[in-house]
Legacy VTK file of the C-alpha trace (Angstrom):
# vtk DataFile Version 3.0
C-alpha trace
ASCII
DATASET POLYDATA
POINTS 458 float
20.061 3.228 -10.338
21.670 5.619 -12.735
19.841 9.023 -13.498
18.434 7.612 -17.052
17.156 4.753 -15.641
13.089 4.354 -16.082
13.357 1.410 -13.781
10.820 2.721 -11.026
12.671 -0.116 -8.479
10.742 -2.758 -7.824
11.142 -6.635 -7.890
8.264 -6.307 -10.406
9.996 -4.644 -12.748
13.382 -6.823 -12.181
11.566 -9.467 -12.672
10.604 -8.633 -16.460
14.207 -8.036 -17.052
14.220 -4.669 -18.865
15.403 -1.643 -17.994
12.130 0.436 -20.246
13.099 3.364 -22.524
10.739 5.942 -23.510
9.158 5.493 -27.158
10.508 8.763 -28.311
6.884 9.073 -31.333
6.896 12.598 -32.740
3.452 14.598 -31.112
0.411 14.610 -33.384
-0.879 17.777 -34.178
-4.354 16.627 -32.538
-6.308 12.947 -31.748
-9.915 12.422 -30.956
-9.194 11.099 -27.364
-6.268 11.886 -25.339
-5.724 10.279 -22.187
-3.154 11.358 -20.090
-0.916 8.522 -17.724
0.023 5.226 -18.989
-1.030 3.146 -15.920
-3.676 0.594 -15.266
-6.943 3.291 -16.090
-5.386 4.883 -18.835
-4.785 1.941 -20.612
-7.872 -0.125 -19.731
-9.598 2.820 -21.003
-7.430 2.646 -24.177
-8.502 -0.330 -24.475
-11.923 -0.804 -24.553
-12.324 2.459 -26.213
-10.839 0.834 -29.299
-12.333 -2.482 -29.145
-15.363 -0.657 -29.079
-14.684 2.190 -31.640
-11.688 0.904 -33.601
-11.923 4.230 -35.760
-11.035 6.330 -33.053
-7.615 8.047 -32.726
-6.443 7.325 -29.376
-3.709 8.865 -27.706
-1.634 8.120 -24.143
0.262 10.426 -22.789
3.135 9.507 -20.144
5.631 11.129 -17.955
7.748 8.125 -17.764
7.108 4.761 -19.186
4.142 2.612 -19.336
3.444 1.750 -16.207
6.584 3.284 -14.186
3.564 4.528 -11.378
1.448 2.677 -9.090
0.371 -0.196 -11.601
3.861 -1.673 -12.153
4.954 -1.550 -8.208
2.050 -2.622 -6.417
0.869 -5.551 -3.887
-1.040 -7.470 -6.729
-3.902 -7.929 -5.614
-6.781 -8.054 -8.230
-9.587 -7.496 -5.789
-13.504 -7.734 -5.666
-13.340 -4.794 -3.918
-12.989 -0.917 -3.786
-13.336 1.908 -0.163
-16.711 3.122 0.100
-18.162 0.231 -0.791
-19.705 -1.004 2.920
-20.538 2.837 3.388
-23.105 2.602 0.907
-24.077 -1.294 1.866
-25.082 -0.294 5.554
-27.237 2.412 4.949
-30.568 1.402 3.568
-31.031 4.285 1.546
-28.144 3.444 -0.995
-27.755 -0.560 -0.548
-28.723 -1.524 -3.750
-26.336 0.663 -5.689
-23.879 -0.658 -3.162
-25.117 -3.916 -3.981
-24.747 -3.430 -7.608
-21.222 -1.992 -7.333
-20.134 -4.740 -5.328
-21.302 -7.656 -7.660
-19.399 -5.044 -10.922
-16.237 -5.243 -8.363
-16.727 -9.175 -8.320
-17.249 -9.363 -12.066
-14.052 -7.182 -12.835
-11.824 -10.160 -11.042
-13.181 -12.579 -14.055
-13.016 -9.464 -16.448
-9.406 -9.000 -15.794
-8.684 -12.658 -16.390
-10.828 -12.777 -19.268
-8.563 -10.220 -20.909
-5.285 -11.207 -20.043
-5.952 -14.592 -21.416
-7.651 -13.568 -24.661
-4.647 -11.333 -24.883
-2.000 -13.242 -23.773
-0.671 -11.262 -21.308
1.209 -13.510 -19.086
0.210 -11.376 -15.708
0.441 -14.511 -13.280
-2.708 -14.514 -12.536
-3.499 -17.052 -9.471
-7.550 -16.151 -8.563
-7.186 -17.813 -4.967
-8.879 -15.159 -2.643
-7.497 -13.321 0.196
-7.666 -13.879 3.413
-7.882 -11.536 6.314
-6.698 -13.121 9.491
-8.380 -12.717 12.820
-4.713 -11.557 15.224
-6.860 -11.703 17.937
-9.347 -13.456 19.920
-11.921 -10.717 20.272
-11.936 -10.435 16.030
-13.518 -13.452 15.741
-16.819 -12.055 16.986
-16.761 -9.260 15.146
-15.246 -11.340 11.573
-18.077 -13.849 12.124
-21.285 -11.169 12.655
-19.543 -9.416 9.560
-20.114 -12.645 7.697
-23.736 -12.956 9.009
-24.255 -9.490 7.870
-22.504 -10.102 3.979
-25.278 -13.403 4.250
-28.269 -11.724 5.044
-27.487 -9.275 1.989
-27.625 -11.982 -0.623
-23.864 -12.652 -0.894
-22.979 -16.483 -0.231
-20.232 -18.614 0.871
-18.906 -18.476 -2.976
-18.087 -14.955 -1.812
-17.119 -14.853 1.839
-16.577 -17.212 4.287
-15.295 -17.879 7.419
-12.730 -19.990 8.526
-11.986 -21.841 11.877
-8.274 -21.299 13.163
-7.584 -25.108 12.271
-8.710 -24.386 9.002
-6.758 -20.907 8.237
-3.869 -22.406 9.726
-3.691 -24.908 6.684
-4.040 -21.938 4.408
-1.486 -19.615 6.035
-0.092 -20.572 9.014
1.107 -17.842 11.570
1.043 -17.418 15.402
-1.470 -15.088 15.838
-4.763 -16.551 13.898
-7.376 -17.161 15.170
-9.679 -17.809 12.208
-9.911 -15.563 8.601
-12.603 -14.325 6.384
-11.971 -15.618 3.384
-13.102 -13.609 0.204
-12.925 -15.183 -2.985
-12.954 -12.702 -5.376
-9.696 -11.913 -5.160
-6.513 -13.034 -8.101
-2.343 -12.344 -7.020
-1.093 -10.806 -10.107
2.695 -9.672 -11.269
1.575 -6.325 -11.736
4.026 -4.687 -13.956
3.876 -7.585 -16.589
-0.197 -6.942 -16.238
0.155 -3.121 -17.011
3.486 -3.862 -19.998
0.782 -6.135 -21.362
-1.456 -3.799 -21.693
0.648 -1.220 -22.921
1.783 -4.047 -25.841
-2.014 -4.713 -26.589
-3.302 -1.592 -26.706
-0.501 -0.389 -29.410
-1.308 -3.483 -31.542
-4.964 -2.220 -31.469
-3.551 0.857 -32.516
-3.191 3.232 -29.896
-0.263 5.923 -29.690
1.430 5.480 -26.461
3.558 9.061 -25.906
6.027 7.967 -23.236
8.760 10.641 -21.429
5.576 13.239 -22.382
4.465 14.729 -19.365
1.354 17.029 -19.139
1.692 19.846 -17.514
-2.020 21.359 -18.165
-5.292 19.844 -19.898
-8.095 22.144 -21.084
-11.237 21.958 -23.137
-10.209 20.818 -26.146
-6.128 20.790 -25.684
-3.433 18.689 -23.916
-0.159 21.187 -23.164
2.721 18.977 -23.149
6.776 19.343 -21.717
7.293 18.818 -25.778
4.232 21.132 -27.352
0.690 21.213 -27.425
-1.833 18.455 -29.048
-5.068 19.407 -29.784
-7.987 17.118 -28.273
-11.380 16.090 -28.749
-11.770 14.534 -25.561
-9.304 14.640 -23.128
-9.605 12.090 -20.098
-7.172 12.155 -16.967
-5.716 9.052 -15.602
-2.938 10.467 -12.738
-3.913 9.101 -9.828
-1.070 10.050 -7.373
0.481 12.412 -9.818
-1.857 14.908 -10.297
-0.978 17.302 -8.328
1.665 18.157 -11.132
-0.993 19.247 -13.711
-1.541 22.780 -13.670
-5.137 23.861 -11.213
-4.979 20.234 -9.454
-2.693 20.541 -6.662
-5.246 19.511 -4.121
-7.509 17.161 -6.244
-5.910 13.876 -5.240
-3.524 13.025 -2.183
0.148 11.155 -2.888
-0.058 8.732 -0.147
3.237 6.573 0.202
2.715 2.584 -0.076
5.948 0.843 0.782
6.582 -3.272 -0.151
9.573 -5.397 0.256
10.399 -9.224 -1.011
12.078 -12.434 -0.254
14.569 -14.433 -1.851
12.572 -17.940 -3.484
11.584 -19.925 -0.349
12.610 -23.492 -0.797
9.395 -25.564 -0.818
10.051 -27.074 2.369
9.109 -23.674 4.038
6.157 -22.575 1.865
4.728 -26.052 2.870
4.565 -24.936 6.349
4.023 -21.403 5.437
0.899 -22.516 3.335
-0.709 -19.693 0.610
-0.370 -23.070 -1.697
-3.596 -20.994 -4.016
-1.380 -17.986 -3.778
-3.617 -16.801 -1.518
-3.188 -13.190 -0.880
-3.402 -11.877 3.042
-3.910 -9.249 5.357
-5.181 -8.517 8.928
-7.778 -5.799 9.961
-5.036 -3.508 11.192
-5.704 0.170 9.946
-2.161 1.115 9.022
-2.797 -1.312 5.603
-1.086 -4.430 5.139
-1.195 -6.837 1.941
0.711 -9.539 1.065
1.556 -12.777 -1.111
3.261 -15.440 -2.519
4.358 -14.830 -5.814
5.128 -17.496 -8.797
8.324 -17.942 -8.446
7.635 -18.899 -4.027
8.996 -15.302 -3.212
7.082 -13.648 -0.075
6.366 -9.737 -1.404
4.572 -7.636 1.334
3.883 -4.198 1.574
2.319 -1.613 4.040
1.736 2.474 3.831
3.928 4.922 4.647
2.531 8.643 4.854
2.703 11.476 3.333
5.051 13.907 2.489
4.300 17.752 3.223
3.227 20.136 0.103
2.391 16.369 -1.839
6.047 15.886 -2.355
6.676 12.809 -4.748
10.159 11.510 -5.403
10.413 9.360 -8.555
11.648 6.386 -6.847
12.604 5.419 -3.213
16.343 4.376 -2.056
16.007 0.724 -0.436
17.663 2.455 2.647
14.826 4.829 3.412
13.959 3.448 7.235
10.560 2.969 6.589
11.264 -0.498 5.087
12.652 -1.955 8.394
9.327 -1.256 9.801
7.917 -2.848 6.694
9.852 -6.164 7.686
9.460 -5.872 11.037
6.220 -6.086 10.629
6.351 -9.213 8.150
8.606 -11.236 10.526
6.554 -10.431 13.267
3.240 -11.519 11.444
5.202 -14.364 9.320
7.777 -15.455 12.137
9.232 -18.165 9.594
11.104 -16.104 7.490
13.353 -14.379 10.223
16.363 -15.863 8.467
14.989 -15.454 5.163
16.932 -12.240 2.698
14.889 -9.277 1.910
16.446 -9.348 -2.272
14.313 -6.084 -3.282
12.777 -2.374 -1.152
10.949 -0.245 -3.277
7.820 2.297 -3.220
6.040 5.312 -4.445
2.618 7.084 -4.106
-0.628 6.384 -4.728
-3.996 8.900 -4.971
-6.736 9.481 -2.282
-9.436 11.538 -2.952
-10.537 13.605 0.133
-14.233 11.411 0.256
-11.747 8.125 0.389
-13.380 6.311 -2.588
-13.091 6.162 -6.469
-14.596 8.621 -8.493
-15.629 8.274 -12.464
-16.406 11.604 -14.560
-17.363 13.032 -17.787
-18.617 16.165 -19.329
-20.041 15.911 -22.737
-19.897 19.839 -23.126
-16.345 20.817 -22.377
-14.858 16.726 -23.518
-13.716 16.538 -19.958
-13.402 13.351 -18.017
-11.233 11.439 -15.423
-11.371 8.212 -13.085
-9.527 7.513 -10.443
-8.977 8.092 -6.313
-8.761 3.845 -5.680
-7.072 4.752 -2.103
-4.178 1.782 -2.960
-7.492 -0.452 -4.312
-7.050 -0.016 -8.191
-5.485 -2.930 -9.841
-9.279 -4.322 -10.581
-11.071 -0.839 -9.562
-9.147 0.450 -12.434
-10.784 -2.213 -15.172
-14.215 -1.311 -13.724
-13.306 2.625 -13.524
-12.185 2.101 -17.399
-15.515 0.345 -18.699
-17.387 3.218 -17.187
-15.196 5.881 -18.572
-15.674 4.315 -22.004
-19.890 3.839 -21.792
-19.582 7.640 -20.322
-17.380 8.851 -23.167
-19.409 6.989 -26.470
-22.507 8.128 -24.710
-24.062 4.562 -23.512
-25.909 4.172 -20.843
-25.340 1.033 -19.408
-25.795 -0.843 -16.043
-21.906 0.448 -15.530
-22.729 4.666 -15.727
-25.776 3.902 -13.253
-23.006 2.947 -10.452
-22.377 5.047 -7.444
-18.769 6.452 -8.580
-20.373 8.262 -11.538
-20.110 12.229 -10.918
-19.620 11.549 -7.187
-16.632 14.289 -7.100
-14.702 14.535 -4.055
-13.934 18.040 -2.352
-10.273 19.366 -2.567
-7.949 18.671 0.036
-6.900 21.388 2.635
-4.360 23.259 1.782
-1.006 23.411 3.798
-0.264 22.820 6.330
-3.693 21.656 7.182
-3.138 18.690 4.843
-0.166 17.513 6.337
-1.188 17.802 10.002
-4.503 16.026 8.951
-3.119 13.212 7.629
-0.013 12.777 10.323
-3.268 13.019 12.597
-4.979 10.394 11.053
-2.057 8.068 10.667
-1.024 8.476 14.466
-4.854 7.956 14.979
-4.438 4.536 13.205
-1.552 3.253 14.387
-2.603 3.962 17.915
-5.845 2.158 17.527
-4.024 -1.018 15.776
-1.015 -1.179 19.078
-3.820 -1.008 20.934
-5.663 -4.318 18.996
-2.713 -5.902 18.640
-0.519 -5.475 21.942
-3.400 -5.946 23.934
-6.198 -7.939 22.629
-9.057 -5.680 22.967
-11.390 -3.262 20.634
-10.091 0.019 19.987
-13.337 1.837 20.648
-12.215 5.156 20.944
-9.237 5.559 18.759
-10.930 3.144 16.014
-14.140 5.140 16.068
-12.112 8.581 15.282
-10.436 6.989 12.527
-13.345 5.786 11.286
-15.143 8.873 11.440
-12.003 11.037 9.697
-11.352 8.186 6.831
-15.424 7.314 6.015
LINES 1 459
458 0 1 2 3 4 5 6 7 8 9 10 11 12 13 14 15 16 17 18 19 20 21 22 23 24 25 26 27 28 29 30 31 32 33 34 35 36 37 38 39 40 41 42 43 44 45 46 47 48 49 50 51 52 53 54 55 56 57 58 59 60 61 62 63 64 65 66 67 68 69 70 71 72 73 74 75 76 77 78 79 80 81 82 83 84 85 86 87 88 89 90 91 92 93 94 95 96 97 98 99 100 101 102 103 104 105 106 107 108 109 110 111 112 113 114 115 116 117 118 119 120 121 122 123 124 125 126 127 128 129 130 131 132 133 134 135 136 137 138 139 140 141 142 143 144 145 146 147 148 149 150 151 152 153 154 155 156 157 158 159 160 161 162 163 164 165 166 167 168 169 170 171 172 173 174 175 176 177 178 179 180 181 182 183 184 185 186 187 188 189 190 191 192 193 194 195 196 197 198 199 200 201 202 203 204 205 206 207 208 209 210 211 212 213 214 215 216 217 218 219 220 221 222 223 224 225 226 227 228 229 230 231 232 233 234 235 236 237 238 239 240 241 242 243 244 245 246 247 248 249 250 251 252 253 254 255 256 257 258 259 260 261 262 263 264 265 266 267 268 269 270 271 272 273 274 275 276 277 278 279 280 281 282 283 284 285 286 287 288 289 290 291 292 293 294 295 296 297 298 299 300 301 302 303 304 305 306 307 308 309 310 311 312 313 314 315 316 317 318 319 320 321 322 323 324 325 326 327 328 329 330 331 332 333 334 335 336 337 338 339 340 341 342 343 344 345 346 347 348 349 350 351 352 353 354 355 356 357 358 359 360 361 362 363 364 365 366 367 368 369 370 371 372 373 374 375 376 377 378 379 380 381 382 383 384 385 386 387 388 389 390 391 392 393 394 395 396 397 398 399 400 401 402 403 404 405 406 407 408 409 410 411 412 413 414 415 416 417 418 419 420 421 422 423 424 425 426 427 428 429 430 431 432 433 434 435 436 437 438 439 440 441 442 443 444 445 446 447 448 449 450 451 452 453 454 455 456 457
């Protein structure tokens, strides 16, 4: 990849066949709304900002290209679901805001298909749930009284289910399963032709996309720039993982590495006794985060995170050398056995944001025209839609069943500085990892080293 490439490496981005340029539009001397980062909450925000107030001047700002960040390399997974969630569910005290959150988190699945149909944004959307798998015998317990639980709270078998071994088996089939939940509300997306889409739709509509612009400080009222100032009435941040580089917000939000690799096309004699034939999307209940699926054209693209890098390094893209992606296939062989002989065609990565409460986080001040959303903890390609709509009711000044939702003004603490940051979250990985070798080499609860992560990660 040359050094004026905006190609941010994935298979995702291969796969639309472009190599994206920066839209080199002159800076306005000032817009109403400025939102700065062209990814998935920027541009949903965009979005229904103007669909709402098509007399608004709305401007995006970008480093890079429209979605060069998290939204055009992720898993794609469109999911009914967002950390912090079953916080708020088990305590009695805030259930039905959890409750209400959860069915918005649903609703955004069918919101984000709504859209990209009515737009024609050919995402690939496949809504065919995702199932986690049970790896071993003493999960089934726990998956089935967590199913019992969802049940007694009003949520049905249209929403979660579980699923016998015989059963899972014909909807994924891999060694270790021993049943699955199966949650419905869950769509396999491309996600950089979701988040190009977007970008396409929301200049039709009018907006000014600024791409190779990058902030380097936001204030009350004014957006500094790499290329000059613009002048703001309401500025909103959308930077996720790469907020750290504006100016005062070094420790706001966390880079956290997320790491995927994919297949060459399997030939459809092995996806038939793979299975995902819904596109399906899958995981296990292993700490360390896995997510996978089967994408349109029968590739296998899984992913997994990777760390973090001290001082919140981020490099732009990753080299498909960096060892970490051996462990990333190791790990898919070993869960998917049947693609040992199959090529790995694309490795690729890059950072997303975790705030230090480990759950989204939706903001606005009326007085100083400040506002951001964000902190989806690798979660966002629906949390984003839903963290938009809110932005938008918070900004024109509705108050809606979205602003009464438990990520409104619930601001998370700053991180630790270093090195406390970095030896925190090595501690919390090596925490992880030793509770999942446990549960899977094994077979038995992690009580001890699963309760501590618990307790450090909410």
């Amino acid at each position: 990849m040359n050094a004026s490439s905006h190609h941010n490496g994935s298979f995702w981005f291969d796969e639309l066949g472009i190599d994206p340029q920066p839209d080199p539009e002159p800076l306005p001397a000032r817009t109403d709304v400025a939102i700065v980062g062209g990814g998935y909450t920027g541009l949903w925000t965009a979005y229904y900002l103007k669909r709402a107030e098509p007399g608004l001047d709305v401007t995006v700002f970008e480093a890079d290209v429209a979605g060069f960040g998290a939204s055009g390399r992720n898993g794609g997974w469109c999911m009914g679901a967002a950390w912090g969630t079953e916080s708020l569910l088990a305590n009695p005290e805030t259930r039905s805001r959890g409750l209400a959150l959860q069915r918005a988190l649903f609703d955004t699945v069918d919101e984000v298909g709504r859209v990209t149909q009515a737009e024609n944004i050919d995402c690939h959307f496949a809504r065919g749930g995702t199932l986690r798998i049970a790896t071993a015998p003493f999960m089934v317990e726990r998956h089935r009284r967590e199913i019992d639980e969802l049940h007694a709270l009003g949520f049905t078998e249209h929403d979660f289910r579980w699923l016998d071994a015989d059963t899972t088996r014909t909807r994924l089939n891999v060694p270790r399963n021993h049943g699955a939940i199966h949650a419905a509300h869950c769509a396999a997306i491309q996600p950089a032709r979701l988040v190009r889409g977007l970008a396409d739709t929301v200049r039709r509509l009018g907006v000014t996309i600024l791409e190779g612009t990058p902030v380097t400080a936001i204030r009350p009222g004014r957006v500094d720039t790499a290329r000059g100032a613009v002048a703001a009435g309401r500025i909103l941040r959308a930077t996720e993982a790469y907020t750290a580089s504006l100016t005062g917000h070094r420790r706001t939000l966390l880079p956290i590495y997320s790491k995927m690799v994919v297949t060459a096309p399997l030939p459809d004699a092995l996806w038939q006794e793979i299975g995902l034939g819904n596109r399906e999307t899958f995981g296990d209940d292993r700490r360390m985060v896995i997510y996978g699926q089967r994408t349109l054209d029968g590739r296998l693209a899984f992913g997994g995170r990777a760390g973090y890098e001290f001082g919140s390094r981020r490099r732009r893209t990753l080299p498909p050398d960096d060892p970490d992606f051996d462990g990333i296939v190791r790990t898919l062989r070993g869960l998917v056995p049947q693609l040992a002989e199959v090529p790995i065609t694309h490795r690729w990565g890059g950072v997303l944001g975790v705030p230090r409460h480990w759950r989204p986080c939706v903001q606005f001040d009326r007085r100083s025209g400040l506002g951001w959303a964000g902190g989806y903890v690798g979660e966002g390609v629906a949390a984003a839609n839903l963290a938009a709509r809110m932005l938008t009711d918070l900004v024109l000044e509705r108050d809606s069943a979205l602003t009464a939702l438990p990520w409104v003004d619930d601001v998370p603490p700053r991180w630790e500085p270093e090195p406390l940051r970095w030896l925190g979250v090595r501690a919390i990985r090596a925490i992880g990892a030793r509770a999942d070798w446990i549960e899977l080499n094994r077979q038995r609860p992690s009580r001890f080293w699963g309760g501590l992560f618990q307790r450090l990660t909410g």
